[in-house]
C-alpha positions as a Python dict, from the first residue, in 0.01 Angstrom:
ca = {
    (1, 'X'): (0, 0, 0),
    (2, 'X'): (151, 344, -73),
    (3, 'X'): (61, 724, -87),
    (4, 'X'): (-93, 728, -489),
    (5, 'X'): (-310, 411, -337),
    (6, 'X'): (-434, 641, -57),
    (7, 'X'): (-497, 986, -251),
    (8, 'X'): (-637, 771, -580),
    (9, 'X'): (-905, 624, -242),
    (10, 'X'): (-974, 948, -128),
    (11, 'X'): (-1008, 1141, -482),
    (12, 'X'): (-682, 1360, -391),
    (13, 'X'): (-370, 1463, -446),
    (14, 'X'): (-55, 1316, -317),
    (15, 'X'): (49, 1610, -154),
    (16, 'X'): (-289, 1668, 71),
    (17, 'X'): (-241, 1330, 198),
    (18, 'X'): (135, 1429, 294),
    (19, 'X'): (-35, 1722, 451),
    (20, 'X'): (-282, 1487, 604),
    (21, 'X'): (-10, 1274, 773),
    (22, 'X'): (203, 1581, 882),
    (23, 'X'): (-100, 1707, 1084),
    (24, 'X'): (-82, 2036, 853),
    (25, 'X'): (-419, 2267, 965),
    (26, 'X'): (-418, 2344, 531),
    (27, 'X'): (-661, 2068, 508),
    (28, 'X'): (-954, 2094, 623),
    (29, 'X'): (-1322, 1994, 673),
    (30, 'X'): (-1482, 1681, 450),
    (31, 'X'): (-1117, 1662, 231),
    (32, 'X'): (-961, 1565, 573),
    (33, 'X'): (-1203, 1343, 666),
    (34, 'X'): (-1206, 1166, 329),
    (35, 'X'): (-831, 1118, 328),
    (36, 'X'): (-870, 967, 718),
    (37, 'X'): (-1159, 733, 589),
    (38, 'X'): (-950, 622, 301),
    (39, 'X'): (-629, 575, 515),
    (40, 'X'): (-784, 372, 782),
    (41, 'X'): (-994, 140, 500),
    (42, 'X'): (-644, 44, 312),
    (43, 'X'): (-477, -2, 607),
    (44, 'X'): (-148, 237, 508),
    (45, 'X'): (115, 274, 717),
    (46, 'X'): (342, 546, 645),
    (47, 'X'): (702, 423, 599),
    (48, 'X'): (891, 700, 796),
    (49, 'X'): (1236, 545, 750),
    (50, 'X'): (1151, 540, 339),
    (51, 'X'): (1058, 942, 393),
    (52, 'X'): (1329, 1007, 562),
    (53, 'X'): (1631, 908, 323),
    (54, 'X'): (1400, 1078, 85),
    (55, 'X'): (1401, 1434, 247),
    (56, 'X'): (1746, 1407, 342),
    (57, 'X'): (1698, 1417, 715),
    (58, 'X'): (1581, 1234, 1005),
    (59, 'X'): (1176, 1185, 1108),
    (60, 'X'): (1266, 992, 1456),
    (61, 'X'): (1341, 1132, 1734),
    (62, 'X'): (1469, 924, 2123),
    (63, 'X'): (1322, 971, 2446),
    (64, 'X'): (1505, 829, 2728),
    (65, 'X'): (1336, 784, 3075),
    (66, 'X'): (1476, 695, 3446),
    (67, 'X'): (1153, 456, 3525),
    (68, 'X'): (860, 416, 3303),
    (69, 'X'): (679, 205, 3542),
    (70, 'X'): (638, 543, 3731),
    (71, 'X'): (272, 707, 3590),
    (72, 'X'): (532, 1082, 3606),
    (73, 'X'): (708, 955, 3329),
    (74, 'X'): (514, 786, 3143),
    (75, 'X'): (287, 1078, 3099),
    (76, 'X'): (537, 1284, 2973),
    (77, 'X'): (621, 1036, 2677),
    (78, 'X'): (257, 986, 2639),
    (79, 'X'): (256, 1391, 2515),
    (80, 'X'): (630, 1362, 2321),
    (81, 'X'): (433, 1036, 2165),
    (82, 'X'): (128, 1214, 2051),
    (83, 'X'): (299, 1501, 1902),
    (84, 'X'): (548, 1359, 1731),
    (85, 'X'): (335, 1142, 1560),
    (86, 'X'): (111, 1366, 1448),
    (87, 'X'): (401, 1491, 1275),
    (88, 'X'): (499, 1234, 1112),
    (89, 'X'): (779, 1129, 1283),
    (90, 'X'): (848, 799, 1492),
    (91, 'X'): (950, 756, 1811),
    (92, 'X'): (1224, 507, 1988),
    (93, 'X'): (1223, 482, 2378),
    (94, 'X'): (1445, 386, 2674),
    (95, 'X'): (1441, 263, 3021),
    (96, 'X'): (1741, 369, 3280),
    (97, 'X'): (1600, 285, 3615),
    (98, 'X'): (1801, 541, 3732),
    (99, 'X'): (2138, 392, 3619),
    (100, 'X'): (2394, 617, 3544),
    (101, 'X'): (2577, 323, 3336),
    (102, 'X'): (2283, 228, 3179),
    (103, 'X'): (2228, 630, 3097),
    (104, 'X'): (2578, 627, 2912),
    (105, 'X'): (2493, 293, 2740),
    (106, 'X'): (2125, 421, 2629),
    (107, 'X'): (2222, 767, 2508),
    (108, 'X'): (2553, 591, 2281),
    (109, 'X'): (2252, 326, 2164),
    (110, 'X'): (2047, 654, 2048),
    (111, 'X'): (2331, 829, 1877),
    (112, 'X'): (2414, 569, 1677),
    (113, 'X'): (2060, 622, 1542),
    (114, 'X'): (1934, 878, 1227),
    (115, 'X'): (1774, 1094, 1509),
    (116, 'X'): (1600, 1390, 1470),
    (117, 'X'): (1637, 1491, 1831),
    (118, 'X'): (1679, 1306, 2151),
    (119, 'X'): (1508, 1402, 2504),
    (120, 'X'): (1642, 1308, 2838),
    (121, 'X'): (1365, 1289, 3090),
    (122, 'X'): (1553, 1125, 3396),
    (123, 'X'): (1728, 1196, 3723),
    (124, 'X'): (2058, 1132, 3678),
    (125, 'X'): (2294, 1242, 3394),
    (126, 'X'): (2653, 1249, 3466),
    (127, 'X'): (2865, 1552, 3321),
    (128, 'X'): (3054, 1286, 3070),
    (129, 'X'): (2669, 1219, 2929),
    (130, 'X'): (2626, 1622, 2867),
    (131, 'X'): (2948, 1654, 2669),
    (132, 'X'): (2901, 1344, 2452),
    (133, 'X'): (2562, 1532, 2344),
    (134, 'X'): (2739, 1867, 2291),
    (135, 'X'): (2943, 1693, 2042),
    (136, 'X'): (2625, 1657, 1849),
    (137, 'X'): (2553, 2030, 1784),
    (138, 'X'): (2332, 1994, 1492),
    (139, 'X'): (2095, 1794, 1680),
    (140, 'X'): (1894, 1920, 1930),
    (141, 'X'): (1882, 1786, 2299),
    (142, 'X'): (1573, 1861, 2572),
    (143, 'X'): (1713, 1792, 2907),
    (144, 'X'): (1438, 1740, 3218),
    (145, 'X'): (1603, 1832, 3529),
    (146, 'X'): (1977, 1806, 3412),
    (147, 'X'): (2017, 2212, 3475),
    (148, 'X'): (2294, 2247, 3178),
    (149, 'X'): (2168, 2468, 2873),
    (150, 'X'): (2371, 2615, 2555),
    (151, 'X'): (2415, 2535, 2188),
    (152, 'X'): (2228, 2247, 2144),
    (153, 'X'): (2104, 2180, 2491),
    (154, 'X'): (1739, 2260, 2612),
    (155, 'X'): (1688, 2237, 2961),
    (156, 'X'): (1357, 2184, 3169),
    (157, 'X'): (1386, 2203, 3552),
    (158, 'X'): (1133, 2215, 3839),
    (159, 'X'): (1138, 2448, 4107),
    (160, 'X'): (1180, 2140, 4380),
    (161, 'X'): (1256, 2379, 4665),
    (162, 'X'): (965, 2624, 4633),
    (163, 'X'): (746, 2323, 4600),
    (164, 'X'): (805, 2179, 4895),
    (165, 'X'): (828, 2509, 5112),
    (166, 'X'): (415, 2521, 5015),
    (167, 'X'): (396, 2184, 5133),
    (168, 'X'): (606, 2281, 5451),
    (169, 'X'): (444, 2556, 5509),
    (170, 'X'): (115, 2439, 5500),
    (171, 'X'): (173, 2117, 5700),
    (172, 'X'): (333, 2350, 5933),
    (173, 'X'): (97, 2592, 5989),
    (174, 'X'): (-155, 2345, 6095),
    (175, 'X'): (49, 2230, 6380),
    (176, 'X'): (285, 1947, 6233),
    (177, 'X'): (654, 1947, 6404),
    (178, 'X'): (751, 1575, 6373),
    (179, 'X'): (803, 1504, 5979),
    (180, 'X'): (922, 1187, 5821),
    (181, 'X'): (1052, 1229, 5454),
    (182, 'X'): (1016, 909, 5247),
    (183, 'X'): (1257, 923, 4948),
    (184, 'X'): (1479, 657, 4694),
    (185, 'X'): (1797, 753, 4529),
    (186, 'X'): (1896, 1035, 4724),
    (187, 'X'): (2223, 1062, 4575),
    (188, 'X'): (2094, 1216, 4253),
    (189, 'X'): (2041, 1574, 4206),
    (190, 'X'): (1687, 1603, 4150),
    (191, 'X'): (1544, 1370, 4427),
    (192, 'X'): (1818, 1481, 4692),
    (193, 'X'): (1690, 1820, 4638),
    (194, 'X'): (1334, 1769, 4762),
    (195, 'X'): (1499, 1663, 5080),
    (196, 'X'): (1738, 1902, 5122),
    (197, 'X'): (1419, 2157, 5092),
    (198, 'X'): (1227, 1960, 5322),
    (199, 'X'): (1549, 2024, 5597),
    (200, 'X'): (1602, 2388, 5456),
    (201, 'X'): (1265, 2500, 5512),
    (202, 'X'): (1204, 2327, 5870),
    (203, 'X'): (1533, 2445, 5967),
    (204, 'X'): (1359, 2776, 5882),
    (205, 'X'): (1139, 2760, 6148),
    (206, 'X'): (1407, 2684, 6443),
    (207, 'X'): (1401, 3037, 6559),
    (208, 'X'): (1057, 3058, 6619),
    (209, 'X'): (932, 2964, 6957),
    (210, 'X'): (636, 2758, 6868),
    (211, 'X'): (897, 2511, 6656),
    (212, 'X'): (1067, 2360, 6963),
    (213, 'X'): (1080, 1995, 6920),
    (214, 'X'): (1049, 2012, 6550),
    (215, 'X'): (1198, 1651, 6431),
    (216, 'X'): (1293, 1535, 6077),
    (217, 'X'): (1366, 1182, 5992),
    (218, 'X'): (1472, 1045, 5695),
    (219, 'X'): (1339, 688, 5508),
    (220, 'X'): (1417, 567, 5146),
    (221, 'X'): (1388, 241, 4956),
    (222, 'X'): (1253, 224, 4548),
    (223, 'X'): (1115, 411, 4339),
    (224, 'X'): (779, 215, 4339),
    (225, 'X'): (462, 153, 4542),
    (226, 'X'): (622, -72, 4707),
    (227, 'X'): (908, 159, 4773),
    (228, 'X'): (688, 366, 4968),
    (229, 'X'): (562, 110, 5189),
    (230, 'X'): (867, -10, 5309),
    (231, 'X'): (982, 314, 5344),
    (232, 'X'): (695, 389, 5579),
    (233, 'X'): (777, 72, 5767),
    (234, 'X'): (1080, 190, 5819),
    (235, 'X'): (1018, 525, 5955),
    (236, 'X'): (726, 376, 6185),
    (237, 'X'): (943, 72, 6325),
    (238, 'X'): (1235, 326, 6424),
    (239, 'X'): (1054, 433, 6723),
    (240, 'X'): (1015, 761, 6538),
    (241, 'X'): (596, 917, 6547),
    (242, 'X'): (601, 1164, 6247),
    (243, 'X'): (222, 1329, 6281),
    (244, 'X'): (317, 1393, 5874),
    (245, 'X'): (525, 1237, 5625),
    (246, 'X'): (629, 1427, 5305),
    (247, 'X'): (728, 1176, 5002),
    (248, 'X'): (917, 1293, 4727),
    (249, 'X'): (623, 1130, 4469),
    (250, 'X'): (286, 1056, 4474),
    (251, 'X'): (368, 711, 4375),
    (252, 'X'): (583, 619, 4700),
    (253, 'X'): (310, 813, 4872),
    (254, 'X'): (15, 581, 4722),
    (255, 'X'): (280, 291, 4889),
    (256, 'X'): (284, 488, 5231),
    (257, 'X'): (-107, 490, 5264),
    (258, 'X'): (-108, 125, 5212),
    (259, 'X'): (161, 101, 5470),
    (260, 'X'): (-20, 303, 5742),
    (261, 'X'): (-404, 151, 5666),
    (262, 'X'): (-207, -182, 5718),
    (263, 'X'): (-133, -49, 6072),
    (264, 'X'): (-472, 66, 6141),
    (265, 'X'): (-338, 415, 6151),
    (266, 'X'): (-601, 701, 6002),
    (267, 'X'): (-513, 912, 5749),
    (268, 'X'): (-515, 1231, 5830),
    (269, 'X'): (-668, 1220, 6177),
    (270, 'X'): (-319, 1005, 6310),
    (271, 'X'): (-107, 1049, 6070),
    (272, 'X'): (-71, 1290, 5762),
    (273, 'X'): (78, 1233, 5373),
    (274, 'X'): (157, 1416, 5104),
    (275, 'X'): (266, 1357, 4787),
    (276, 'X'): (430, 1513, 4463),
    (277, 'X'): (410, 1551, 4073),
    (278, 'X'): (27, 1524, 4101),
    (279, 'X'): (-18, 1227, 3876),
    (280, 'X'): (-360, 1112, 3796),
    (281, 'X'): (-368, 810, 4061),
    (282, 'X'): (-291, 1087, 4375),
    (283, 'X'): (-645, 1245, 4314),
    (284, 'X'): (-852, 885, 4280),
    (285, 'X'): (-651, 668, 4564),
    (286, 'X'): (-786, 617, 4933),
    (287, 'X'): (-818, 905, 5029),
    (288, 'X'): (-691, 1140, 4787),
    (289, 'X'): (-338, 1264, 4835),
    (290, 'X'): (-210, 1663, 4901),
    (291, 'X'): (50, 1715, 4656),
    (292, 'X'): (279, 1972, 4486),
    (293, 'X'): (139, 2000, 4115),
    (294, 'X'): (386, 1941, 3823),
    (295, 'X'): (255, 1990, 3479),
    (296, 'X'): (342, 1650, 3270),
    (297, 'X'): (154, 1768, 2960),
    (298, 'X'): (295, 2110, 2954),
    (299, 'X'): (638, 1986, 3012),
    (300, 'X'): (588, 1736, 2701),
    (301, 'X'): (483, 2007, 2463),
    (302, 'X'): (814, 2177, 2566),
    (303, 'X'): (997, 1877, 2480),
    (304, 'X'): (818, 1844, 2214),
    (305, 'X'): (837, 2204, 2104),
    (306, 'X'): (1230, 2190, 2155),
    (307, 'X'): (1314, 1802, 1922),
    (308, 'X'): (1019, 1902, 1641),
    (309, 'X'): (1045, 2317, 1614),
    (310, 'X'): (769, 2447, 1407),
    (311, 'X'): (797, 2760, 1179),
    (312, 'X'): (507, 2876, 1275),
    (313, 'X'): (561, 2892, 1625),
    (314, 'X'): (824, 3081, 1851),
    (315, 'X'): (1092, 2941, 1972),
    (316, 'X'): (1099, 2851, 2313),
    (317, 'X'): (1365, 2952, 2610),
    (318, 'X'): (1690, 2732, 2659),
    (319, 'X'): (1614, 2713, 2992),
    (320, 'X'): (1276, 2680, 3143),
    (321, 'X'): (1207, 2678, 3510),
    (322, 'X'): (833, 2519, 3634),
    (323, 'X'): (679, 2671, 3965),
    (324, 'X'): (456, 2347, 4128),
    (325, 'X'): (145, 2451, 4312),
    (326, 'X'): (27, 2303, 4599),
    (327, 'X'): (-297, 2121, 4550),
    (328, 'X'): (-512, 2001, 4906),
    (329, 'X'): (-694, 1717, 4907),
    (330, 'X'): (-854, 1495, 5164),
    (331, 'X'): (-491, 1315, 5271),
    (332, 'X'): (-384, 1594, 5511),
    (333, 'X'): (-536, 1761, 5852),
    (334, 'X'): (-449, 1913, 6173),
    (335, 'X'): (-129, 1706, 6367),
    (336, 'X'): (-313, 1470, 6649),
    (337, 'X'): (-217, 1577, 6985),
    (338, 'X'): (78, 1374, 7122),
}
């Protein structure tokens, strides 16, 4: 099946199908809709590679993630996914589980790829990983959290500390003093930063006379739900009572509540939990989780945006920094008396 097969179907041109496929907005109305019809009844598949040594230049483009099991990640690629086919370009994905080594090995896999682009959403990327990709200049890099920019580096962070000051602040100004922080990896930049806020805005409060006998303590195991549980159990079994535990994702958080209803502890009226990133399974578990709001979609149009530039659209900062907002739900309440 091939593109004359398709437009001779749908009484067209070759070149409105093209413009079909490449999601162009020049088509419009019942022509589109006859082009989709005749696509979908001949089955055509659009052979990108084919395209590609026919234009000259690349129409796939890598995305490279520290954990796609976590729902964060995944719904970032979701985004990159759905743009970049629209398109017309394909898409090739990897799994670190927040290796360093296996970073290295992925990103060399990639390069020795026809890529359009290539988009590092993960937590760890060694300086020997950045300069490897600055020795690609013509092809453009989107880095999530890696904080270098320049030539052809695009860089996405998230304002970690100011996120979890709202949560701090909030928790604190409802009377919670003893915190536990449940965490995994802490030796990479991004996750070690939540709980270096979490310490940084407690220690904040020292001087004031109503935080006497504020406590922090410190539990971390994987990056999964049942990370978070363990990671509970570990906190609870210390002999440490946090009346609030702050976890550095909603999905080690989900793992917490499961810890804590195991115990027959009540959430919030024992014990509180938050959360953060905001993915969709914080606002539907038992009972819905407080978190810190990160914007997955909008982050995946940037990355987007930054791999697959459009004329028609301005281009976008080399570095862009993401405020999260604090979002209340049902997970969080007054500390217990103790």
């Amino acid at each position: 099946m091939n593109l004359q097969q398709v437009a001779k179907r749908a009484g067209v041109s070759t070149a409105t199908v093209s413009r079909v496929l490449n999601n162009q907005e020049l088509v419009r109305g019942k022509t589109r809709d006859r082009v989709l019809q005749a696509i979908e009844e001949l089955k055509y598949h659009p052979n990108v590679h084919a395209r590609s040594l026919a234009e000259g230049k690349s129409r796939t483009v890598g995305v490279i993630l520290s954990n796609f099991e976590n729902p964060f990640f995944f719904d970032i690629y979701k985004t990159v996914e759905t743009y970049a086919r629209g398109r017309g370009y394909d898409i090739v994905v990897a799994n670190t589980d927040y290796k360093p080594d296996r970073l290295a090995s992925c990103v060399r896999s990639m390069l020795g790829r026809r890529l359009a682009g290539l988009a590092l959403i993960v937590s760890e990327t060694p300086d020997n990983v950045i300069e490897e990709l600055q020795g690609y200049p013509a092809m453009p890099v989107v880095l999530y959290d890696a904080g270098k920019t320049g030539g052809n580096l695009l860089s996405i962070r998230v304002n970690y500390r100011r996120g979890i000051e709202r949560v701090v602040e909030y928790l604190y100004g409802i009377g919670h003093r003893k915190f536990g922080f449940v965490g995994h990896h802490g030796a990479l930049g991004p996750l070690s930063d939540r709980r270096d806020a979490l310490m940084r805005a407690v220690a904040s409060k020292e001087g004031k006379a109503a935080a006497k006998g504020i406590e922090v303590h410190v539990a971390t195991d994987s990056d999964s739900l049942e990370g978070g549980r363990f990671a509970a159990r570990q906190l609870l079994v210390s002999g440490h009572q946090p009346t609030a535990i702050v976890c550095v994702n909603d999905l080690m958080a989900v793992g917490v509540l499961r810890e804590l209803r195991d115990r027959n502890l009540r959430v919030p009226r024992d014990i509180s939990v938050t959360g953060f990133d905001n993915i969709k399974l914080s606002e539907f578990c038992y009972p819905p989780l407080t978190t810190a709001h990160v914007p997955r979609e909008q982050i995946g149009q940037i990355v987007c945006r930054g791999l697959i530039p459009r004329e028609d659209e301005p281009p976008i900062e080399h570095d862009v920094l993401i405020d999260p907002e604090l979002v209340l739900r049902d997970s969080t309440g007054p500390a217990p008396p103790r």
